[in-house]
N, C-alpha and C positions, 0 to 999 in steps of 0.2 A: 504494500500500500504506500501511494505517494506521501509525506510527508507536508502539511500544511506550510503554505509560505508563512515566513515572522508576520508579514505587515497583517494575513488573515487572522494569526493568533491573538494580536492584539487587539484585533477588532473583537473577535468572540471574546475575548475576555471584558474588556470594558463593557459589550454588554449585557455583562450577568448583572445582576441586581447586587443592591449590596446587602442583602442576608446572602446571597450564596459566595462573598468575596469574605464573608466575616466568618461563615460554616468552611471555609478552605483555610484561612489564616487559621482559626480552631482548630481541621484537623495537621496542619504541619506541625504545630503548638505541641499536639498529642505523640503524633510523631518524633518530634524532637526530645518530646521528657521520657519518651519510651527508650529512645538509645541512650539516655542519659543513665534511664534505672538500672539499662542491661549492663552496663558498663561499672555502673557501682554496686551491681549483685556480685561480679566477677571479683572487684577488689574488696568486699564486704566478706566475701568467701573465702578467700587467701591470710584476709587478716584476722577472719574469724578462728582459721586453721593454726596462725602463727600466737592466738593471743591464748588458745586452749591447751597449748601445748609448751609447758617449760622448758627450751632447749637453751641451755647459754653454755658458753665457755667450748664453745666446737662441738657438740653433739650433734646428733643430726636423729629425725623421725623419723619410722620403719612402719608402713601404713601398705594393706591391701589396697587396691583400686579403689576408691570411693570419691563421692566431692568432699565430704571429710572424713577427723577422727571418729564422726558420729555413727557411722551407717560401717568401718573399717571392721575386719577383723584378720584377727594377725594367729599364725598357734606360737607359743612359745618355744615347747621344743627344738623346732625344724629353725625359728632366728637362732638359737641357743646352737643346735647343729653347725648351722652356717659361718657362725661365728668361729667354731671349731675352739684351737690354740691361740687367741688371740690374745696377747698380751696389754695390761692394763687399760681394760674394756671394763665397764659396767652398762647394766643395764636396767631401765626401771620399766616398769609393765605399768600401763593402764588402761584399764576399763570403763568405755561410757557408755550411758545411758541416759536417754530422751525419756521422761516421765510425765505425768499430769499429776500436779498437786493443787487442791486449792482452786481447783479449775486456771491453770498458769502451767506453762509448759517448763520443766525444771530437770537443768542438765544434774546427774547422779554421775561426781568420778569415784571409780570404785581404785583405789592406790594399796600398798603392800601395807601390812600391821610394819614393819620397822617405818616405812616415813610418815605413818599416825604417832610414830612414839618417837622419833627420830626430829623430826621437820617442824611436826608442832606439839610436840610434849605432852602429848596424852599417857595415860594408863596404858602400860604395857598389856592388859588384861582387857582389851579391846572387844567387849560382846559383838558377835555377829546378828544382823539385822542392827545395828546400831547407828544412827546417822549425828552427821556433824555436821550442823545447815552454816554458813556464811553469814554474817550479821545482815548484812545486805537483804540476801532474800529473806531472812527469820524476819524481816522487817515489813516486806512484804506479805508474806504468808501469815504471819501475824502468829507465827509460833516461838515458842521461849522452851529451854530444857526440861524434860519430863515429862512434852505434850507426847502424843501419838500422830505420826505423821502419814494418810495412806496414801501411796503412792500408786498408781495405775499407769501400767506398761502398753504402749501400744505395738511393742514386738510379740507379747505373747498375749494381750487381751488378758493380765490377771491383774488382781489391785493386792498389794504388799502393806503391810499396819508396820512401822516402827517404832521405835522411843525414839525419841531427841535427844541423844544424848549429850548432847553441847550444844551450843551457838559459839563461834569462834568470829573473831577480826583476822580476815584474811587478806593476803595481797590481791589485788586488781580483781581479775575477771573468776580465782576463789572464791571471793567474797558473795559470791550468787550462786553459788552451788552448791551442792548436798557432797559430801565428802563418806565414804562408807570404806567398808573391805570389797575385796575381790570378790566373794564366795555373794553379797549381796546387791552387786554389782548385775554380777553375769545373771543373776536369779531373772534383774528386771530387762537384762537384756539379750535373755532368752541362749546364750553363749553355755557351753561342757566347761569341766573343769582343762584349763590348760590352755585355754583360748582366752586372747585380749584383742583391744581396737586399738592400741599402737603401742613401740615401744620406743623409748628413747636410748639408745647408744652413746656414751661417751668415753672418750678414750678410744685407741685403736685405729682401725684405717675406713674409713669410708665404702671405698674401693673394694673391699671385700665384698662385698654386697650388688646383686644387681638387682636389677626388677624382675630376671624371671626364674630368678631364686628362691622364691617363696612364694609357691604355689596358693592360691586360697582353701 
């Protein structure tokens, strides 16, 4: 099909009416704030990825395919295999989970009993089912120590009751989360024993590692 000469196009346009010149400026408007959201879901997702996950001093994060740690699952084993002999490596596991509390959607990291008693000086004697809410969210949720917290999973459809067993002042994006063990972690996020949604590496060589290393 020929193409309209310019000078035709500016005639057809001049004369649309001006609701349909102000329904065109609207929809580019829509247009425009649309590349705008897609463009800051991309970097909203990266930084979400970078703020949930404590890597400093050269570590680096060990994640199956996912868009994040949320939806990730790693096994422990087969990293631990892979790692084989590696010298002054460590490694810390964690476990997340997307919950519904309070009718509010509430991330659950499930972290090892040594950096509950290590990191923030809890009781070595860590009860399972036991949560440690952020001051942040307890403030939201409108819970204090001793309440009962139930928690509903939307990976398995089941609703979990726990104690409160602390509210803590945590650092940054802590501060809004539900802190637990491993073992209540995976309950809500439907995960075996021996499976986690990333693990953090420090120490050691990178380079050890590729991506089709660790099967899902």
């Amino acid at each position: 099909m020929r193409a309209l000469p310019t000078a035709t196009l500016k005639v057809v346009a001049k004369s649309l009416p001006l609701a349909s010149h102000l329904g065109f400026l609207a929809l580019l408007s829509v247009l425009a704030l649309a590349a705008l959201s897609a463009v800051g879901l991309v970097i909203a997702l990266y930084s979400f990825y970078e703020e949930l996950l404590p890597v400093e001093g050269g570590g680096f994060a060990v994640s199956s395919y996912a868009l994040s740690p949320l939806t990730s699952v790693v096994s422990g084993r087969q990293l631990l295999e892979l790692l084989g002999n590696a010298t002054d490596t460590q490694v810390e596991f964690i476990v997340f989970s997307v919950t519904y509390a309070r009718g509010r959607a509430v991330v659950v990291r499930g972290v090892s009993s040594e950096y509950l008693v290590k990191t923030l000086g809890l009781d070595p004697g860590v009860a399972r089912y036991c949560l440690y809410v952020g001051e942040g969210l307890a403030k939201k949720l409108g819970v204090e120590e001793g309440d009962t917290l139930v928690l509903h999973s939307p990976f398995t459809g089941d609703a979990l009751p726990a104690p409160v067993c602390g509210v803590l002042h945590l650092p940054r994006v802590l501060n809004y989360e539900i802190l637990t063990d491993f073992s209540t972690a995976r309950t809500l996020r439907g995960l075996s024993e021996g499976y986690y949604s990333v693990a953090i590496v420090r120490g050691g060589a990178p380079g050890a590692l590729h991506s089709t290393d660790l099967p899902l």
